[in-house]
C-alpha positions as CSV (number, residue, x, y, z in Angstrom):
1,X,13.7,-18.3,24.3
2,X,14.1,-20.9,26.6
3,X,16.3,-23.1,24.3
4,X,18.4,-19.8,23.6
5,X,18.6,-19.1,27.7
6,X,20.1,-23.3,28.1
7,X,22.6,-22.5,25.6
8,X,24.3,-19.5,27.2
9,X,23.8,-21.5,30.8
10,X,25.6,-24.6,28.9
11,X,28.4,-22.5,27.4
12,X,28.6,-20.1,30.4
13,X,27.3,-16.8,28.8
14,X,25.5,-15.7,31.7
15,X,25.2,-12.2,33.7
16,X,23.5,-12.2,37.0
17,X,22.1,-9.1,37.9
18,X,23.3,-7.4,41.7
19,X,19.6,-8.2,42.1
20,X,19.5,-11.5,41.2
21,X,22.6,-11.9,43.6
22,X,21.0,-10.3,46.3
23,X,18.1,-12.6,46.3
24,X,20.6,-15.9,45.8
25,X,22.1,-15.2,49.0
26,X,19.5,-13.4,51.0
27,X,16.4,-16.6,49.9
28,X,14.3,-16.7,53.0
29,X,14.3,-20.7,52.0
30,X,18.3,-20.6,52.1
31,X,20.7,-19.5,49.9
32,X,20.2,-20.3,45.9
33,X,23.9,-21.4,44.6
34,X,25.0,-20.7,40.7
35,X,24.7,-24.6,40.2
36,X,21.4,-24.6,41.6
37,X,20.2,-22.2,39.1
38,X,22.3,-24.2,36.3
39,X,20.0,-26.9,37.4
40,X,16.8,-25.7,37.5
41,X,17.3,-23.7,33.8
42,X,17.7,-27.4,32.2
43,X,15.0,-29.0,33.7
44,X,12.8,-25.5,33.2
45,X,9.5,-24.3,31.9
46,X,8.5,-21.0,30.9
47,X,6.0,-20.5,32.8
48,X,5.3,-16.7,32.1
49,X,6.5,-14.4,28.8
50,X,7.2,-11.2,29.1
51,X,8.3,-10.2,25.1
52,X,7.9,-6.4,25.4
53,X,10.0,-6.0,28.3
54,X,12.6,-3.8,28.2
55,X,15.9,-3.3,27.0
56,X,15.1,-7.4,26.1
57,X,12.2,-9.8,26.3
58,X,12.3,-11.8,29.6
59,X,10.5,-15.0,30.7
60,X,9.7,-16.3,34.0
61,X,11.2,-19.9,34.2
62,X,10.2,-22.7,37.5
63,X,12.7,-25.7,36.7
64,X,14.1,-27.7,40.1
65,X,17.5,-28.8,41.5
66,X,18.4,-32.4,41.0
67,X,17.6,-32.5,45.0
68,X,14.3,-31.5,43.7
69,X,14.3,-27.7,45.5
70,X,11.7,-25.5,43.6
71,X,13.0,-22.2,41.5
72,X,11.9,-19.9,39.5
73,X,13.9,-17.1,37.9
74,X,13.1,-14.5,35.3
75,X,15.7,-14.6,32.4
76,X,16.5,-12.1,29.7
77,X,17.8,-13.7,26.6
78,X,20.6,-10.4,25.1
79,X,20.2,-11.6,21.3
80,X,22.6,-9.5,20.2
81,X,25.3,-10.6,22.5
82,X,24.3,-14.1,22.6
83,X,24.0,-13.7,26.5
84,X,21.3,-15.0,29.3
85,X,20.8,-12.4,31.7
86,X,19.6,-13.1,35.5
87,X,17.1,-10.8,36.6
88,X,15.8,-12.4,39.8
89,X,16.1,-15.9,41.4
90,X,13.8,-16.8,44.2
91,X,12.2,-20.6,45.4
92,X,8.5,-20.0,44.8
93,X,6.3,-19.7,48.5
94,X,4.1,-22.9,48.5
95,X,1.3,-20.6,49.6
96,X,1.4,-18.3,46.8
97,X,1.8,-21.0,43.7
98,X,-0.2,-23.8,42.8
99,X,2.1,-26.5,42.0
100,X,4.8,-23.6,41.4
101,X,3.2,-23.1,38.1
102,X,0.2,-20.7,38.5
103,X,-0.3,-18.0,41.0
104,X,-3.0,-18.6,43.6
105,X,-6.1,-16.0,43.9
């Protein structure tokens, strides 16, 4: 999925949710920018699957900025429109992630 999700970022075939919006600019770290999230989607790992989600499978990616900020975002991959959709954006809280990757106890 993830190499499906780069391709739409790389030829701008993206939809951000009014969610995913909402969270960009309201990020308790600071605001999360489109390029930020360009960013972090080519250096990014799925780091959770969801395939049964609904009305497409989703995946929850943690890339980083080239300034190195953390962020994770969960990304739908709209095969039949060839489209990466933006669910949610958010930096991970140190205190709830180990090394952004795994969720603490």
């Amino acid at each position: 999925m993830l190499k499906h999700l780069r391709a739409c970022f790389v030829a701008d075939r993206v939809l951000y949710t009014l969610h995913a919006r909402d969270e960009m600019r309201q990020e308790e770290f600071g605001p999360i920018h489109e390029q930020e999230v360009f960013e972090a989607i080519r250096s990014g790992k799925v780091i959770e699957d969801y395939p049964d989600d609904e009305p497409y499978p989703c995946a929850l990616v943690y890339g980083h900025t080239t300034a190195g900020r953390p962020i994770h975002m969960v990304c739908a991959y709209a095969e039949d429109d060839d489209r990466a959709i933006v669910i949610t954006v958010y930096e991970p809280d140190p205190d709830r992630w180990v090394d952004f990757e795994r969720r603490r106890p």
